[in-house]
C-alpha positions as CSV (number, residue, x, y, z in Angstrom):
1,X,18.8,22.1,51.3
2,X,16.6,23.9,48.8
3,X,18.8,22.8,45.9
4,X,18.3,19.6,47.0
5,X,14.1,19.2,47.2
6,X,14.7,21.2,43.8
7,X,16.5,18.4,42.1
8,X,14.2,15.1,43.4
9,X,11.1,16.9,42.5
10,X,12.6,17.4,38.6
11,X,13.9,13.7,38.7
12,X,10.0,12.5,39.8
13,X,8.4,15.1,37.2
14,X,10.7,13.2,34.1
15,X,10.0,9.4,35.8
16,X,6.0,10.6,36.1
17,X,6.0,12.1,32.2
18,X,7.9,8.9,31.7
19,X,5.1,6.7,33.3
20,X,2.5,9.2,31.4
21,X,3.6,9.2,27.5
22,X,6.1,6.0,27.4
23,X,2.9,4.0,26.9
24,X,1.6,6.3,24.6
25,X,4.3,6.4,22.3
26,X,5.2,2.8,22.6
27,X,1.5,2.3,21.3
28,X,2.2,4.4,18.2
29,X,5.7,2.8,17.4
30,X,3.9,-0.5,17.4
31,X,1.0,0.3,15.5
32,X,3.1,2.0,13.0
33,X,5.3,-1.1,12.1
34,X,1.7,-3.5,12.2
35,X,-0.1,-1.0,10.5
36,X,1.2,1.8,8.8
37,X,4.2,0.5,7.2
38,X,2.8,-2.7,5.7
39,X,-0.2,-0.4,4.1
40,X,2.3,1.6,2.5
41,X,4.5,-1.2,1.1
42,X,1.6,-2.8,-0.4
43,X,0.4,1.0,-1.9
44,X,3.9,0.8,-3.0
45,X,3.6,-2.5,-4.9
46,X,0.1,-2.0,-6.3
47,X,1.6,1.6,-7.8
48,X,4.5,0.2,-9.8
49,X,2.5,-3.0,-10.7
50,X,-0.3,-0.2,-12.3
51,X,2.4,1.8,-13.8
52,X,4.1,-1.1,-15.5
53,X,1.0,-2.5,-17.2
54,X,1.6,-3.2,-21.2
55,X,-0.6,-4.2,-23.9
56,X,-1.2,-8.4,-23.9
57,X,-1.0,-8.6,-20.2
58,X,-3.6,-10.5,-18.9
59,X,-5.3,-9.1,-15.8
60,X,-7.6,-9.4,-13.8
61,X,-9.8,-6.6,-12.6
62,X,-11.2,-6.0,-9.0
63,X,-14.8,-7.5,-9.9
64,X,-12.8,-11.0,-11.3
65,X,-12.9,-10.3,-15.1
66,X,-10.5,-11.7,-16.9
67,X,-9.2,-10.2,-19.8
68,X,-6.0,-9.1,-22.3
69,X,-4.8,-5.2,-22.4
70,X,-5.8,-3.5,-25.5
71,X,-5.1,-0.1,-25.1
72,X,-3.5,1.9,-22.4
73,X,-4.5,5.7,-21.6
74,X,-3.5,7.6,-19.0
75,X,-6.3,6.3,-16.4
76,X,-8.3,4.1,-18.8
77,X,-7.5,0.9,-19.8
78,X,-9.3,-1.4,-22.6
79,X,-9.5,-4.8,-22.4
80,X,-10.4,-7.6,-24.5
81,X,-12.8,-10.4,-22.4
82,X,-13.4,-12.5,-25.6
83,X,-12.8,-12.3,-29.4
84,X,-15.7,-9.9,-29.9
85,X,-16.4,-8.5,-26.2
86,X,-14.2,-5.4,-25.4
87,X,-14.5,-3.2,-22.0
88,X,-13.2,0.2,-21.1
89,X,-12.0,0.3,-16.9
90,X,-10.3,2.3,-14.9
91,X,-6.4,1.8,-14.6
92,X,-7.1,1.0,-10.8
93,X,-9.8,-1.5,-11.4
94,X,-7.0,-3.9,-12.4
95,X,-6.3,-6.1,-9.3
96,X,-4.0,-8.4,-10.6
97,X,-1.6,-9.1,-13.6
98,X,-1.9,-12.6,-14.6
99,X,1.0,-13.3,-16.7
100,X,2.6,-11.4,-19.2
101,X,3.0,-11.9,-23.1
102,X,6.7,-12.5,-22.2
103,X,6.0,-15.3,-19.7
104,X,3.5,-17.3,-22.0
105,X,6.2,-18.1,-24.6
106,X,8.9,-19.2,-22.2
């Protein structure tokens, strides 16, 4: 008889942490696959896109100026707005790259 009341009162204690943390962790697994993940496919993207900049590319930089790659440092990067105008940025100033001098004479 008491190995009996023993085992219902473990089955409710599992169904009640059930009832407890199921929402819980259902609420992380969802905002994980909204959230999380997306953000870290796009950090993803933008990483290799900044790591694969090349002189001649034409960017464009977080603040909308449009330019060609000069030079390349390790976290600097010069670019070239017009035929006398030349600006030193950040490597993650860049927002975009344009086109590259291999797509303009396809």
């Amino acid at each position: 008889m008491l190995l009996a009341a023993a085992d219902t009162a473990a089955q409710g204690g599992l169904q009640g942490y059930l009832y407890t943390y199921g929402p819980l962790v259902l609420m992380f697994v969802v905002l994980y696959f909204l959230l999380i993940r997306p953000q870290q496919k796009r950090q993803k993207t933008r990483n290799m896109m900044l790591g694969n900049l090349k002189k001649g590319d034409k960017v464009v930089t977080i603040g909308g100026l449009h330019g060609t790659i000069l030079e390349l440092g390790d976290d600097t990067v010069v670019i070239r707005v017009n035929d006398v105008t030349k600006l030193t940025f950040e490597r993650s100033a860049v927002n975009a790259v344009s086109s590259s001098p291999g797509e303009d004479k396809k």
